[in-house]
gemmi code that builds the backbone of each chain (N, CA, C; Angstrom):
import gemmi

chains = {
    "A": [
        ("UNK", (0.849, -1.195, 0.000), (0.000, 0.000, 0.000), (0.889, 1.251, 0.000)),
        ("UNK", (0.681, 2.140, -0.931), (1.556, 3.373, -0.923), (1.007, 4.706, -0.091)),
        ("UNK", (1.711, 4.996, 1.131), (1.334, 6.534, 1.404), (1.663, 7.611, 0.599)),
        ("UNK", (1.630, 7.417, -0.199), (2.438, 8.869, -0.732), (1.087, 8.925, -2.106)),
        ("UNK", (0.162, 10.283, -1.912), (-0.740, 10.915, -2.313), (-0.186, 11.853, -2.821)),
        ("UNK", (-1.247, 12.251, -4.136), (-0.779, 13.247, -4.858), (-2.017, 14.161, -4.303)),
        ("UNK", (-1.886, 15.157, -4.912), (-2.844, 16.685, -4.227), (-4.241, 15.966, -4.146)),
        ("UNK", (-4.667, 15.353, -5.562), (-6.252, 15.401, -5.675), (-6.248, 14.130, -4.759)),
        ("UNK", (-6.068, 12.953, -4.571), (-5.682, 11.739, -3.785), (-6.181, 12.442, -2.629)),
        ("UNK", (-5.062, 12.985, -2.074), (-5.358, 13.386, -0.662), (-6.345, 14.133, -0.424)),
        ("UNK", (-6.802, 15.256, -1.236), (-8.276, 15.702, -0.877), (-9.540, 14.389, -1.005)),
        ("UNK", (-9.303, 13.626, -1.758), (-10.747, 12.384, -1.653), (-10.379, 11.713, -1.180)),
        ("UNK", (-9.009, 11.417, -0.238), (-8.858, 10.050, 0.404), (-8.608, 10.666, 2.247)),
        ("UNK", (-8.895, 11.901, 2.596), (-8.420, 12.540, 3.731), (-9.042, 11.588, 4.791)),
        ("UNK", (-10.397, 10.975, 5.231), (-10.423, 10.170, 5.752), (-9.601, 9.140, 6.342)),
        ("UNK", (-9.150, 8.253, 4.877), (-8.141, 7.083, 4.870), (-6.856, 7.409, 5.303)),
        ("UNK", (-6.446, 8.923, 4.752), (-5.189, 9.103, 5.527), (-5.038, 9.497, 7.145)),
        ("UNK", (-6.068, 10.069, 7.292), (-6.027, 10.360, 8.925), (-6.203, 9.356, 9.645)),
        ("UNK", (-6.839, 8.245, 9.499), (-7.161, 6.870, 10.038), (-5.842, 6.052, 9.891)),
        ("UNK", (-5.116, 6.488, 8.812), (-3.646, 5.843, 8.379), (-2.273, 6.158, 9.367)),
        ("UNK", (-2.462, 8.019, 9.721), (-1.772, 8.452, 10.977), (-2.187, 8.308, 12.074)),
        ("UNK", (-3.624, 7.853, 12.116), (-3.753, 7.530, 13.739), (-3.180, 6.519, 14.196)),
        ("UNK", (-2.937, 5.416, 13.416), (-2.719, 4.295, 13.471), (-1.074, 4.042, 13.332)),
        ("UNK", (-0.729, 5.193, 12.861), (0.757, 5.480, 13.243), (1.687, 5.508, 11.899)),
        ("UNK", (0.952, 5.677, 10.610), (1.586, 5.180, 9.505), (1.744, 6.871, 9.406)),
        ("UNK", (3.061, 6.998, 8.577), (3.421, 8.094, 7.664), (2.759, 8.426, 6.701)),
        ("UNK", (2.064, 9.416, 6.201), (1.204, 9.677, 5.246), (2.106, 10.630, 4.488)),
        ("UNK", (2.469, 10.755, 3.105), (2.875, 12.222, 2.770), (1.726, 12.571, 1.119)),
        ("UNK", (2.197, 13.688, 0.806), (1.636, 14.382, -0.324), (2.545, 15.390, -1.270)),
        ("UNK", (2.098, 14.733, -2.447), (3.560, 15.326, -3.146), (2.125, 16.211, -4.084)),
        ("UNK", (3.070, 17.121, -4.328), (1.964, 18.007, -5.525), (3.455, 17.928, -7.052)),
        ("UNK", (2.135, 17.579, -7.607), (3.252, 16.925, -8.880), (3.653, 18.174, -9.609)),
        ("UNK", (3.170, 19.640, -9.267), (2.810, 20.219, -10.209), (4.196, 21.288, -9.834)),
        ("UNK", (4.210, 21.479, -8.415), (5.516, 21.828, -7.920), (6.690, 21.421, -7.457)),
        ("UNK", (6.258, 20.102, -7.315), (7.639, 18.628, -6.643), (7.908, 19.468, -5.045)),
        ("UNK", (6.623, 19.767, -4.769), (6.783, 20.095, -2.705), (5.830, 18.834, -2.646)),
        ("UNK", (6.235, 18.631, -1.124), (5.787, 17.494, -0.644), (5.244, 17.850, 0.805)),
        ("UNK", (4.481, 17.273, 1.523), (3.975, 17.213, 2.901), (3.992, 15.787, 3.476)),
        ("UNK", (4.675, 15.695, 5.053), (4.324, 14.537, 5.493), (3.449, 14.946, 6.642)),
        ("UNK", (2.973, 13.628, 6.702), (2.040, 14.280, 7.672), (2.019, 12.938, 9.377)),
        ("UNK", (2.010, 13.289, 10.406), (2.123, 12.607, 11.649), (1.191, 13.006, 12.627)),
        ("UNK", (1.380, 11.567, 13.213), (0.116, 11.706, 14.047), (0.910, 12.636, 15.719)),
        ("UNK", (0.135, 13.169, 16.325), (0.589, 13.923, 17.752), (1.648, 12.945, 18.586)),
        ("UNK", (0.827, 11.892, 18.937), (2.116, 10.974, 19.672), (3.219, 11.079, 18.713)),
        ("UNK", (3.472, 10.848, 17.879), (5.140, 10.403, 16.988), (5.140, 12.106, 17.128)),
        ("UNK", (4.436, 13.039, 17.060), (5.052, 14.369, 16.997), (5.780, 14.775, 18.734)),
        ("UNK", (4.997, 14.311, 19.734), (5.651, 14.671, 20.491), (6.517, 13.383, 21.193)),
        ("UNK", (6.729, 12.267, 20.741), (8.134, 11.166, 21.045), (9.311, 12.468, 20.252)),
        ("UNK", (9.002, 12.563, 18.946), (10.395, 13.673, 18.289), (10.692, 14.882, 19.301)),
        ("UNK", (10.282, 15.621, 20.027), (9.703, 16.777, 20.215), (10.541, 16.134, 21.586)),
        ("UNK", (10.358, 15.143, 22.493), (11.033, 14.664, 23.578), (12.172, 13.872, 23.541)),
        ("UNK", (12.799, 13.701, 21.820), (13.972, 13.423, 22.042), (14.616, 14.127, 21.524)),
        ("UNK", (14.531, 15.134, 21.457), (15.408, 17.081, 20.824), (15.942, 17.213, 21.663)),
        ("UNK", (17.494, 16.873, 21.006), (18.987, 16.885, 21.950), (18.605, 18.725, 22.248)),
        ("UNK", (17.402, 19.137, 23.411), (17.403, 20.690, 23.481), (18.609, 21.502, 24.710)),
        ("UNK", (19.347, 21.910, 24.329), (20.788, 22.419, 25.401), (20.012, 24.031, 25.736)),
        ("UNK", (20.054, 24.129, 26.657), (20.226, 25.974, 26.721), (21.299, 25.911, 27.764)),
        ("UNK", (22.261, 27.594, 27.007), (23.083, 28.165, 28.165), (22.792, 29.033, 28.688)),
        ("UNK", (23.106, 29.183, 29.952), (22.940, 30.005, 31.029), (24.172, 30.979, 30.956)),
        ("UNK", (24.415, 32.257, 31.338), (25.593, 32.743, 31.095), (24.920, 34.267, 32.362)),
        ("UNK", (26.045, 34.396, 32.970), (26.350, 35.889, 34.432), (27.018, 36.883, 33.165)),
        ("UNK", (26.667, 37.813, 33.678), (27.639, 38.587, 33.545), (27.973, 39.961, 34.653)),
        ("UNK", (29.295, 39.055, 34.982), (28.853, 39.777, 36.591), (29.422, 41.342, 37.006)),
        ("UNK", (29.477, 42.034, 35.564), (29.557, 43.429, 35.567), (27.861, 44.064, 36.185)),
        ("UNK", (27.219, 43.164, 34.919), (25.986, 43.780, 35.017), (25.178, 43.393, 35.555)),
        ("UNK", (25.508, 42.410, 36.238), (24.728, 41.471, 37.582), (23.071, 40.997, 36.577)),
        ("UNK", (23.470, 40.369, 35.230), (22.524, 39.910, 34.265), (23.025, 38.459, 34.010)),
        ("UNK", (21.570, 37.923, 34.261), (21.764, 36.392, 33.627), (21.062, 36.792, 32.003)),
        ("UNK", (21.871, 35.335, 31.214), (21.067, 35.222, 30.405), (21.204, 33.498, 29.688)),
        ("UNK", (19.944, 33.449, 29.309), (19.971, 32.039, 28.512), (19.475, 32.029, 27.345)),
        ("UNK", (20.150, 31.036, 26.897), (19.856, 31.049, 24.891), (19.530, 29.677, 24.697)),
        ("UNK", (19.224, 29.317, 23.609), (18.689, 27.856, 23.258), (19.895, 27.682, 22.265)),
        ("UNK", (20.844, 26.737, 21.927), (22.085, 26.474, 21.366), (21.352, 26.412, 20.337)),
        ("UNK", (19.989, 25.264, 20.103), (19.240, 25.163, 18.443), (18.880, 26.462, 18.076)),
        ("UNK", (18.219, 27.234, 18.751), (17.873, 28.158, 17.980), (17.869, 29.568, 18.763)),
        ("UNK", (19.197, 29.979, 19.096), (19.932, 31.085, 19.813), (18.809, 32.547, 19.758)),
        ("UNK", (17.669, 32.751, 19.095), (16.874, 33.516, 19.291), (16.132, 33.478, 20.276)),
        ("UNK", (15.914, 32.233, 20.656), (14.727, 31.997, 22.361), (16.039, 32.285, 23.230)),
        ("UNK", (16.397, 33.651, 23.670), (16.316, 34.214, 24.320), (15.972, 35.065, 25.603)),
        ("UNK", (16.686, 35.275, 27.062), (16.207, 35.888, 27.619), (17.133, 36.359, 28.997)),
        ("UNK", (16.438, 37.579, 29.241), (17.596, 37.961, 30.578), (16.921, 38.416, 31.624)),
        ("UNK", (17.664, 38.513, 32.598), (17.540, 38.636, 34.066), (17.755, 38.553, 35.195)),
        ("UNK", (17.510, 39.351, 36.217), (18.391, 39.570, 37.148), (18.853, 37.972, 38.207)),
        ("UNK", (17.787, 36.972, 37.907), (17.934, 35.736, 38.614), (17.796, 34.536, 36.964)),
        ("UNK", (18.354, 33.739, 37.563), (17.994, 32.545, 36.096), (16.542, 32.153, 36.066)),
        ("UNK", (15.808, 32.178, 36.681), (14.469, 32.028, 36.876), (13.420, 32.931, 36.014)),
        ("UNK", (13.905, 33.944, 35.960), (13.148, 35.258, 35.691), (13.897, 35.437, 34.098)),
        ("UNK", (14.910, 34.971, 33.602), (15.759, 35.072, 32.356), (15.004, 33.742, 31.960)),
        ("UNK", (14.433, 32.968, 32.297), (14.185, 31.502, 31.911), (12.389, 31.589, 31.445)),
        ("UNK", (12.029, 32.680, 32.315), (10.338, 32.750, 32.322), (10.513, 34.411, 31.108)),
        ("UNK", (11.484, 34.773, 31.105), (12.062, 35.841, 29.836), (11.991, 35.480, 28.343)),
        ("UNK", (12.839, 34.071, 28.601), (13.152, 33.799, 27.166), (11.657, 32.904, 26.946)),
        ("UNK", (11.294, 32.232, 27.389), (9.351, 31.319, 26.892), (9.078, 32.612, 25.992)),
        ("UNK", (9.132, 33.548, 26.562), (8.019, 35.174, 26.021), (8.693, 35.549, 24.562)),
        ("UNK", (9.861, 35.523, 24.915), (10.848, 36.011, 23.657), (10.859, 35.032, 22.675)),
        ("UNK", (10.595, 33.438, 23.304), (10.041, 32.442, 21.906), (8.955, 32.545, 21.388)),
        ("UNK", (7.987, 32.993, 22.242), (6.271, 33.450, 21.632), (6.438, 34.381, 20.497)),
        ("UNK", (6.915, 35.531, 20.703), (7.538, 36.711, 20.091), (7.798, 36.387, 18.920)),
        ("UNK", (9.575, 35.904, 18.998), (10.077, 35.405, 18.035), (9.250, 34.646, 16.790)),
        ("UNK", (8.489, 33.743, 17.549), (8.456, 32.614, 16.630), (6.660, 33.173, 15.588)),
        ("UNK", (5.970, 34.065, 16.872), (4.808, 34.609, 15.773), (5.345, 35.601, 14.854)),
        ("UNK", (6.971, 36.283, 14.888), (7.270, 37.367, 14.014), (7.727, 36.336, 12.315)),
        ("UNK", (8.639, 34.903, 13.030), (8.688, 34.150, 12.201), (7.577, 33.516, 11.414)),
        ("UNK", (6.076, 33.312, 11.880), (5.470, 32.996, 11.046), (4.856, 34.028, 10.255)),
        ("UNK", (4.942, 35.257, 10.951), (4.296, 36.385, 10.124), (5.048, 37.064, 8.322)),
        ("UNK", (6.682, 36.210, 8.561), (7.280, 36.723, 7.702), (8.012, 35.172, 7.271)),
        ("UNK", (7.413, 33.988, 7.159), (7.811, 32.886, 6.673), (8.616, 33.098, 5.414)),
        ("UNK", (8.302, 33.708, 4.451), (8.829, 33.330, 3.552), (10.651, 34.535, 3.250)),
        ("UNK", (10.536, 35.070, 4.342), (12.102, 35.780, 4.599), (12.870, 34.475, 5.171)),
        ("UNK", (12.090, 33.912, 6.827), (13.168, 33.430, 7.561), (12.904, 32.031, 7.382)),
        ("UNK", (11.950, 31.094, 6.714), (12.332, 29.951, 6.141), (13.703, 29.221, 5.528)),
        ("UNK", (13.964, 30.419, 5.228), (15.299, 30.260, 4.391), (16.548, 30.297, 5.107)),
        ("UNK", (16.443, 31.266, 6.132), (17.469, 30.874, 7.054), (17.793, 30.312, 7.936)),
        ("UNK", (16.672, 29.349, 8.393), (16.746, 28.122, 9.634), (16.584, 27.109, 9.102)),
        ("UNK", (17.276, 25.756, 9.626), (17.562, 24.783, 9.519), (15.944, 23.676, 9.993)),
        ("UNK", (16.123, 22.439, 9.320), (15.106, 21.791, 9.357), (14.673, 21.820, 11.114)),
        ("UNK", (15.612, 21.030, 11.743), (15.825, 20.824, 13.263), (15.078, 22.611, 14.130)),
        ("UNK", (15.437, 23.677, 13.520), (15.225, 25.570, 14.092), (13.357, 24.753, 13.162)),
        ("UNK", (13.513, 24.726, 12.313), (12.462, 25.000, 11.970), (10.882, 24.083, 13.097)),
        ("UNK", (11.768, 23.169, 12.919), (10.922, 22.201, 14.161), (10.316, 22.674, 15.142)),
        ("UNK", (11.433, 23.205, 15.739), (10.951, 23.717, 17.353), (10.041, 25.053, 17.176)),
        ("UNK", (10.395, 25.867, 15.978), (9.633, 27.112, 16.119), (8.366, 26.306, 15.831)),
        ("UNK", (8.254, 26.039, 15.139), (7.211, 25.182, 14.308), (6.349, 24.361, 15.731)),
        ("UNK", (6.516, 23.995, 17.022), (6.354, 22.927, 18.114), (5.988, 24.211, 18.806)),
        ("UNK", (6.545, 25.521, 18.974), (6.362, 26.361, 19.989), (4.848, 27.400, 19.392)),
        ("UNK", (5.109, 27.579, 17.799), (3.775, 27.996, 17.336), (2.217, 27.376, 17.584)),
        ("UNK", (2.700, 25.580, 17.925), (1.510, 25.070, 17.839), (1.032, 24.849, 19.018)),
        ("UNK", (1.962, 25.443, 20.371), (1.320, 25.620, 21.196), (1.688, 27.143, 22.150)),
        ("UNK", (1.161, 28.094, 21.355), (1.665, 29.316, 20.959), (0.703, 30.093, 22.488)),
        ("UNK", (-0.073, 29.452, 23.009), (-1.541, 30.230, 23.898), (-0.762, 29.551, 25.276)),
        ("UNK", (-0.028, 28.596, 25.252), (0.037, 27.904, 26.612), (2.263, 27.731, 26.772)),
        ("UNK", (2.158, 28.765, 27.831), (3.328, 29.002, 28.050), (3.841, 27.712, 29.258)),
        ("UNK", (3.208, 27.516, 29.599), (4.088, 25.835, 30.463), (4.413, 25.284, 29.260)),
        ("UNK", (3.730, 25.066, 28.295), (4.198, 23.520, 27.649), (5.117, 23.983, 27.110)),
        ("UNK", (5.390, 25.683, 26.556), (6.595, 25.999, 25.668), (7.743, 25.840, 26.755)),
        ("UNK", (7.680, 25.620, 27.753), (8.463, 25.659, 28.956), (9.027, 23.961, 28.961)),
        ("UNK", (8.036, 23.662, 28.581), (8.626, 22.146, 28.582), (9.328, 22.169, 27.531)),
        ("UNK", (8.878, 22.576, 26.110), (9.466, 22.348, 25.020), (10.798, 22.569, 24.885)),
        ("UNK", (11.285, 23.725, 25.840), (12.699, 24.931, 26.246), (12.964, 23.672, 26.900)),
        ("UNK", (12.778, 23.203, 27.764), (13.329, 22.448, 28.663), (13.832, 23.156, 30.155)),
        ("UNK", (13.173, 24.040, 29.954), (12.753, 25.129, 31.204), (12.027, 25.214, 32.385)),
        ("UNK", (11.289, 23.964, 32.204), (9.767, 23.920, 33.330), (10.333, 22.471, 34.491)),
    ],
    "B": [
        ("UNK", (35.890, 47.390, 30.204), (35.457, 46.490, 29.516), (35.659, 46.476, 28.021)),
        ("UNK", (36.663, 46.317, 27.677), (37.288, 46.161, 26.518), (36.578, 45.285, 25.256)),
        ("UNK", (36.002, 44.072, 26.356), (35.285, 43.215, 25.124), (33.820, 43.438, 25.401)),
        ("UNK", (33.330, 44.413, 25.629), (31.857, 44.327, 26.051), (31.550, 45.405, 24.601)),
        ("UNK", (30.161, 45.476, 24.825), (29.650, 46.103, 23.219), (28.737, 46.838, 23.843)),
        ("UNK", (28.303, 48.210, 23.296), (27.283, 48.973, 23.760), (26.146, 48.808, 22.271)),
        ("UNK", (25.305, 49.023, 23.108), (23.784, 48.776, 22.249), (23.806, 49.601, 20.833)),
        ("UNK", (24.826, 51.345, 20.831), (24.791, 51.701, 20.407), (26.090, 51.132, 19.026)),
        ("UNK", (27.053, 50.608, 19.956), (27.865, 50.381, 18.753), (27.319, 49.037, 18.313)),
        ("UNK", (26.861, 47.939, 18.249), (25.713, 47.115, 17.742), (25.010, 47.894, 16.408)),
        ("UNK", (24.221, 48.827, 16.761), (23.255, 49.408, 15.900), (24.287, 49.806, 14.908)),
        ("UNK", (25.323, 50.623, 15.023), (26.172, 51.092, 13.928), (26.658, 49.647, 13.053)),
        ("UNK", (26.808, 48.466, 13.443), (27.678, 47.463, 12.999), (26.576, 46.735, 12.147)),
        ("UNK", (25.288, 47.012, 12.821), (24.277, 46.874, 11.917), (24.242, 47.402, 10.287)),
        ("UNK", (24.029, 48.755, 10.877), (23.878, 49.733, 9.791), (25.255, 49.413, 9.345)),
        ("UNK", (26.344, 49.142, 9.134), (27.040, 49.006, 8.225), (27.179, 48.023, 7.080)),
        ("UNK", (26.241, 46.898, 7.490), (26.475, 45.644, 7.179), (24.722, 45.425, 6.245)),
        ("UNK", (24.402, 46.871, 6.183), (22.934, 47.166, 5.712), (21.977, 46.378, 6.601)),
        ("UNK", (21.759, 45.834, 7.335), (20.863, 44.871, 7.947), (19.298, 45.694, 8.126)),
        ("UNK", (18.516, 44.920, 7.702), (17.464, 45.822, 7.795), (15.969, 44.794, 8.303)),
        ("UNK", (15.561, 45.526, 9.002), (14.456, 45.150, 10.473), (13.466, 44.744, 9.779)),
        ("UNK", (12.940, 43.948, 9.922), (11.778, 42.732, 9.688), (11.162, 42.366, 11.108)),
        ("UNK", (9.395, 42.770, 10.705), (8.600, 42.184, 11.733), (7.855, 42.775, 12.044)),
        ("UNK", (6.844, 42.813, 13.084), (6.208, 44.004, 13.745), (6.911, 45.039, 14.177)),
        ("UNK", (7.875, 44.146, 15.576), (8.447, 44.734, 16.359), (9.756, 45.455, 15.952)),
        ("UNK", (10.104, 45.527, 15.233), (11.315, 46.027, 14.339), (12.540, 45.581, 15.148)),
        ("UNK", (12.613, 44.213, 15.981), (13.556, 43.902, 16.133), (14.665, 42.816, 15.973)),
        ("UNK", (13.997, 42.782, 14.705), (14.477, 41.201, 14.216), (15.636, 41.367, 12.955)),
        ("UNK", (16.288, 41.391, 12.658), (17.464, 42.099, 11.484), (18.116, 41.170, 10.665)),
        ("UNK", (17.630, 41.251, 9.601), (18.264, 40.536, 8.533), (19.070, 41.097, 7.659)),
        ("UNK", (20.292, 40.217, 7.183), (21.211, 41.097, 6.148), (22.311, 39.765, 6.120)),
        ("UNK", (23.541, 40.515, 5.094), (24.446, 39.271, 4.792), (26.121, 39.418, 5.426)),
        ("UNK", (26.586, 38.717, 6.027), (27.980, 38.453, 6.401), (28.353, 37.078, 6.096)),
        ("UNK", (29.823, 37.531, 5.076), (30.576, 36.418, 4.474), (29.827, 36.431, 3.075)),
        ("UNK", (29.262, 37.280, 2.252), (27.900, 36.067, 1.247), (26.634, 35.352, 1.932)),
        ("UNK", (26.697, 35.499, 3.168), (25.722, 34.235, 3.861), (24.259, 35.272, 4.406)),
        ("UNK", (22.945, 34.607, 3.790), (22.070, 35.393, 4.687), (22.175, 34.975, 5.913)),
        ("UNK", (21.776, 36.033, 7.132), (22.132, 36.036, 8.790), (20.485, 36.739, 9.393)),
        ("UNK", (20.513, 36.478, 10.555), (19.188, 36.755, 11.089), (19.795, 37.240, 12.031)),
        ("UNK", (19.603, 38.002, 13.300), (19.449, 38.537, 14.311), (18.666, 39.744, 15.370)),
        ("UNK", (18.539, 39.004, 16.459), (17.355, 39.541, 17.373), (17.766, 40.490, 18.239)),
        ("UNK", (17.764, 41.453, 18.075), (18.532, 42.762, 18.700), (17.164, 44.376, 19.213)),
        ("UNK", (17.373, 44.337, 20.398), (16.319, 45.099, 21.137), (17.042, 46.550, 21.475)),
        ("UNK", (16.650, 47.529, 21.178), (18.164, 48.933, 21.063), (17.056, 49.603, 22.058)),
        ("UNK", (17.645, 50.083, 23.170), (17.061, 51.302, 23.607), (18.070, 52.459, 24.095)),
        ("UNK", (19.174, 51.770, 24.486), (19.874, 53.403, 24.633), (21.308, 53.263, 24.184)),
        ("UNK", (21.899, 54.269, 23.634), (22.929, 53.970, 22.587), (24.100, 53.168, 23.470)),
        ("UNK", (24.074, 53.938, 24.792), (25.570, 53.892, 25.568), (25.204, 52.457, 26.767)),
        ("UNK", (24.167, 51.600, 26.532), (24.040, 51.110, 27.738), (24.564, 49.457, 26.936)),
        ("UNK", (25.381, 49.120, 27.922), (26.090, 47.557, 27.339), (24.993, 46.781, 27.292)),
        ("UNK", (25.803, 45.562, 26.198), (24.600, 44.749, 26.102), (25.460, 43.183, 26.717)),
        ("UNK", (24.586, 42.556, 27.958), (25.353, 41.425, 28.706), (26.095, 40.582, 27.738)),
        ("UNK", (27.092, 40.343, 28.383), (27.793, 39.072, 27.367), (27.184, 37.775, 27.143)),
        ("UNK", (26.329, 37.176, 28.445), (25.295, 36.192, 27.594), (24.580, 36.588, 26.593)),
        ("UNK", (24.182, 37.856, 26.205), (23.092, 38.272, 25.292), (23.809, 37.954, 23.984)),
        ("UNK", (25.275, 38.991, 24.035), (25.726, 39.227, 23.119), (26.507, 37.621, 22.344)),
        ("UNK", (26.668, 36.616, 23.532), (26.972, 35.488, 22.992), (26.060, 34.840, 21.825)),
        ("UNK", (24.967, 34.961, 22.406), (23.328, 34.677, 21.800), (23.352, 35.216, 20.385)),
        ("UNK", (23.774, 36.730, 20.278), (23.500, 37.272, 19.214), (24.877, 36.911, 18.008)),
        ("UNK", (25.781, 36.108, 18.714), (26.979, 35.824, 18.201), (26.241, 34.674, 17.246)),
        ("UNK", (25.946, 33.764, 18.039), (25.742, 32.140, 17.638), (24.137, 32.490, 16.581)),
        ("UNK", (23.851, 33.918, 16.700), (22.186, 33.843, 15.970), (23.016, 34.120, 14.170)),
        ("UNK", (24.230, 34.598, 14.616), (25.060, 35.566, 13.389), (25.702, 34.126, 12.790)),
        ("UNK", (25.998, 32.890, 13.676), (26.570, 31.968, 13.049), (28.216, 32.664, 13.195)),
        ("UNK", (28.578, 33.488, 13.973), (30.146, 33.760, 14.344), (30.828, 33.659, 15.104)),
        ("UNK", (31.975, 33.329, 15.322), (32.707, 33.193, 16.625), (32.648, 34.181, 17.803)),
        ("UNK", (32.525, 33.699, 18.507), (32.132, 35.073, 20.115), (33.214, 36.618, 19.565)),
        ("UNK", (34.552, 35.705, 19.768), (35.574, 36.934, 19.554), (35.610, 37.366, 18.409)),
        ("UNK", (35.339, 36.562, 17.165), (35.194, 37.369, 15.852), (33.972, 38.427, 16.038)),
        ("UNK", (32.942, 38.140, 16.909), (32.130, 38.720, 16.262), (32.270, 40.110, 16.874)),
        ("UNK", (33.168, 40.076, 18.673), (33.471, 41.421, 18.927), (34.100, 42.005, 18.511)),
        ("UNK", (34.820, 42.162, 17.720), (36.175, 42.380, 16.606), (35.313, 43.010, 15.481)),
        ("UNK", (34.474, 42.326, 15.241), (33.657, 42.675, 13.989), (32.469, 44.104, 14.665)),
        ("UNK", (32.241, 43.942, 15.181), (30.988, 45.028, 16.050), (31.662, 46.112, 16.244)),
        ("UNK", (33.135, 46.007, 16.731), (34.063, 47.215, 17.394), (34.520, 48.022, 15.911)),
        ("UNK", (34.692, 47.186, 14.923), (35.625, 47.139, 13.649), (34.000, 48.541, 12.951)),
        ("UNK", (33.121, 47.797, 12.871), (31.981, 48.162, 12.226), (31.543, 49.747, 12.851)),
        ("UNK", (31.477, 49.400, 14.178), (30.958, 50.632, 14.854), (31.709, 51.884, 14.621)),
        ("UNK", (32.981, 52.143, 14.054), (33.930, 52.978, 14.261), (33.579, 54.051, 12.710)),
    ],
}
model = gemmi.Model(1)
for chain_id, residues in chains.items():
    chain = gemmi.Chain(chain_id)
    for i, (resn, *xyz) in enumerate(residues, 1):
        res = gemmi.Residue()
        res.name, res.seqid = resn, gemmi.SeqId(i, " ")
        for name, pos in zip(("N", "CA", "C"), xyz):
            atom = gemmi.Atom()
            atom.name, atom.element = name, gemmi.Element(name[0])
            atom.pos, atom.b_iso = gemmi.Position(*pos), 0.0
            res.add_atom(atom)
        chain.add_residue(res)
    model.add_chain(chain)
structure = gemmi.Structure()
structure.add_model(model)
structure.setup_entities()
């Protein structure tokens, strides 16, 4: 059995394919007309990936200015500072909200300059863009 | 503080390098170093006030440059 749907396929077979990712199969969609493709996954396999994201953040003093700050090594824009690591940590969640709705507002600038892996996480933090614990989990912050 | 960077010389190293602000918030800066497009997230409010060295590490690794190249490059730019 082949997952791989072409545009019109997947609009008359959307049923079969969602029943296909629930069930845990890879579904994708190629549009023949542009050679882009979509895969598509079900939530569990999205968040097993999502919990094994080698995610590092550094912490860094700077003890002129009596400022913490932490960065995400993947994607050094989730950002944030403050006078305790706590408060630089509940800084940078806000500065990924930020970030990542300015990134979808202007996709087709910064697509181009992040990597599949950057694209992921912004992509993980957009889709749960209303609820700042879970982006906290996602940071590896909470 | 020899290797520290003020907000203001940032903005000049910007503007030299044409980088130009994308977004709502106008603080998001895109432009090219090396040939390479570069992104960076840079918040300016007062010319003379430093910007922490964790920050500026952040804004190093957003540039894709070495910490010390990139103060070299900011100091080099700003002048």
């Amino acid at each position: 059995m082949n997952q791989l749907y072409s545009v019109g396929e997947a609009r008359n077979r959307i049923r079969e394919i969602q029943a296909n990712v629930r069930e845990g199969l890879l579904s994708g969609m190629v549009n023949h007309a542009t050679n882009e493709s979509t895969i598509m996954i079900s939530p569990l396999m999205f968040e097993g990936i999502l919990a094994t994201l080698p995610v590092v953040n550094v912490t860094e003093y700077d003890e002129e200015m009596k400022i913490y700050t932490i960065y995400n090594e993947t994607v050094p824009h989730f950002f944030g500072e403050g006078q305790t690591p706590e408060e630089a940590a509940r800084n940078m969640v806000k500065e990924a909200i930020e970030f990542s709705r300015e990134y979808m507002e202007n996709t087709g600038t910064f697509s181009r300059l992040f990597n599949g892996i950057q694209q992921f996480m912004i992509g993980a933090v957009l889709l749960n863009i209303d609820d700042e614990k879970k982006i906290a989990e996602i940071l590896r912050l909470a | 503080m020899l290797d520290s960077v003020t907000q203001g010389e940032f903005r000049r190293f910007l503007l030299k390098y044409h980088f130009l602000p994308k977004g709502r918030r106008k603080t998001l800066f895109v432009g090219f170093i090396d040939g390479r497009p570069r992104t960076v997230s840079f918040h300016y409010h007062k010319d003379r006030k430093y910007i922490p060295k964790g920050t500026l590490n952040a804004m190093a690794k957003q540039l894709g440059i070495e910490k010390d190249r990139h103060v070299d490059m900011v100091k080099d730019g700003s002048r």
